[in-house]
Steps between C-alpha positions, in 0.01 A plus 500: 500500500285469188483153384603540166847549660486145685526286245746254481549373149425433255318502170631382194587724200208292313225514714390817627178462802180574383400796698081623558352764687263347742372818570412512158575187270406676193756784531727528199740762683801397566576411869744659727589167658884378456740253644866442455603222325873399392659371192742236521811358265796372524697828507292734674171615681261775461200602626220652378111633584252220320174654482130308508320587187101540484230302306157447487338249681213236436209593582455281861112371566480322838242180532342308759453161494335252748535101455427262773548729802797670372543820418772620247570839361697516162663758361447458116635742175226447271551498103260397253615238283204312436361454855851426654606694819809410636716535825759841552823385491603570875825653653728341774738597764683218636665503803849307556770445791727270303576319185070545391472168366118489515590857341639372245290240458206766505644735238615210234103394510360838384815534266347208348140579503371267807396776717301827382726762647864626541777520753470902490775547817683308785528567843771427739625559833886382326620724194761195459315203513437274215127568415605836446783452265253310286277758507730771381611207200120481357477878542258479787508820766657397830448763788576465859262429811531614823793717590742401702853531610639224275202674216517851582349557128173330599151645483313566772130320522355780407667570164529106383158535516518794301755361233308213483174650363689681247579225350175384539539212688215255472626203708806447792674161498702435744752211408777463770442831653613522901414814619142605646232659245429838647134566663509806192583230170220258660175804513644591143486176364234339676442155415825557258777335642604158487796291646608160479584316792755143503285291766092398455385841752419529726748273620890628503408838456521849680821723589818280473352255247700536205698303216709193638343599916142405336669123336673426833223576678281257298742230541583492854120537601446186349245615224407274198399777235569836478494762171402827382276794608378775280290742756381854498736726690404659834665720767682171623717263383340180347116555619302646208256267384646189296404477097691225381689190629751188337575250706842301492602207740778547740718136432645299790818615412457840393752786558370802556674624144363225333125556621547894433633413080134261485287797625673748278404327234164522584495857610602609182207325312254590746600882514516453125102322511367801721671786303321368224151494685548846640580633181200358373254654782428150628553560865151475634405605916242218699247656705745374788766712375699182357669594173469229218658454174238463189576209214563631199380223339202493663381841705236330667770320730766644766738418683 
């Protein structure tokens, strides 16, 4: 099956998906790429074939820079206004299992000019849940991923992959997402993918740690702090190499709800925090293969 025909939802009459040939970004012919979408009212609803439209594209130059062992590759659109060059706005997929908070969260931030870049499509293993009912309210594409009996509309790993670069997907976030990235998604978007993780990893993490199963876990091993993860997605759940961490003490008296509404809070501004970075190429690689974050207000620090 052709994965135009997998979509599940669900653009908005007002926003129609930016569509490029990356076989040839330049190409002002119109593309043969569709996907259903449906109209919905009160009385009635329709569907209908929305079709990606071609533009130009920036002119991309790639640069190298090296600062106190660290290497860091930036993507930059250059434009000459007085000796100004300036960041490409970058696209997102976020990926969602439930109600997307950090999602949310996420998508109000670039509404609102924080982060360089856009929520371009969702993800989601659940056509019902509450991330993606959001997404189809702010006009954001939500398609399915994997298939499976309860999903038989899914995509296959293959053509997510597929879908995904044709909407020219700079960046994955995973936010809540609990299904396994596929060994294709991670060579594709090596480096790419991020998720963010309820307990200070690598503690509480791995298959089975999950929403309120990470919070009880912290409280009945006795722990005084736990937090939030950003990492780098691997092949396995919870072990790509860690980017960012908040801390929050576990009380005496804690309940495992009450611990897990104090780290939500700081998920969604750290996600928010390193959204912002990424979309402003200031990722940087050690020699050692740790990732660091670069200050913004001053690039000769990380963190």
């Amino acid at each position: 099956m052709e994965p135009q025909s997998l979509f599940s939802g669900f653009c908005s009459n007002s926003i129609t998906p930016l569509y490029r040939n990356p076989q040839n970004p330049l190409s002002s012919s119109p593309p043969s790429l569709s996907f259903p979408c449906f109209n919905q009212s009160k009385h009635q609803v329709s569907f209908e074939m929305q079709y990606f439209l071609s533009s130009q594209r920036l002119r991309s130059v790639r640069r190298l820079l090296c600062k106190n062992s660290v290497e860091k590759v930036s993507n930059l659109v250059s434009e000459k206004e007085g000796s100004k060059s300036w960041v490409k706005r970058k696209r997102l997929a976020v990926f969602v299992s439930g109600g997307g908070s950090n999602f949310r969260s996420i998508n109000q931030a670039c509404i609102e000019g924080f982060v360089n870049g856009d929520v371009v499509v969702l993800v989601t293993n659940k056509h019902a849940c509450g991330g993606a009912q959001y997404a189809r309210d702010k006009g954001i594409p939500v398609i399915l991923f994997p298939k499976t009996k309860d999903e038989p509309d899914g995509l296959s790993p293959d053509d997510l992959v597929k879908v995904l670069r044709e909407f020219e997907v700079d960046f994955i976030l995973l936010a809540g997402y609990l299904k396994l990235i596929p060994a294709e998604l991670i060579r594709a978007y090596s480096r790419s993918i991020f998720n963010i993780h309820p307990s200070l990893l690598p503690s509480f993490g791995g298959k089975g740690y999950y929403s309120m199963k990470v919070h009880k876990a912290v409280i009945a091993s006795g722990a005084r702090y736990s937090g939030a993860t950003i990492h780098f997605v691997d092949e396995h759940y919870d072990t790509g190499r860690i980017l960012a961490q908040k801390i929050v003490p576990v009380l005496a008296n804690d309940t495992a709800e009450e611990l897990a509404a104090r780290v939500l809070q700081e998920e969604h501004k750290l996600y928010v925090e390193v959204t912002t970075a990424l979309c402003e190429d200031r990722i940087v690689w050690r020699e050692d293969g740790v990732p660091l974050i670069q200050s913004k207000e001053n690039p000769e620090e990380y963190y």
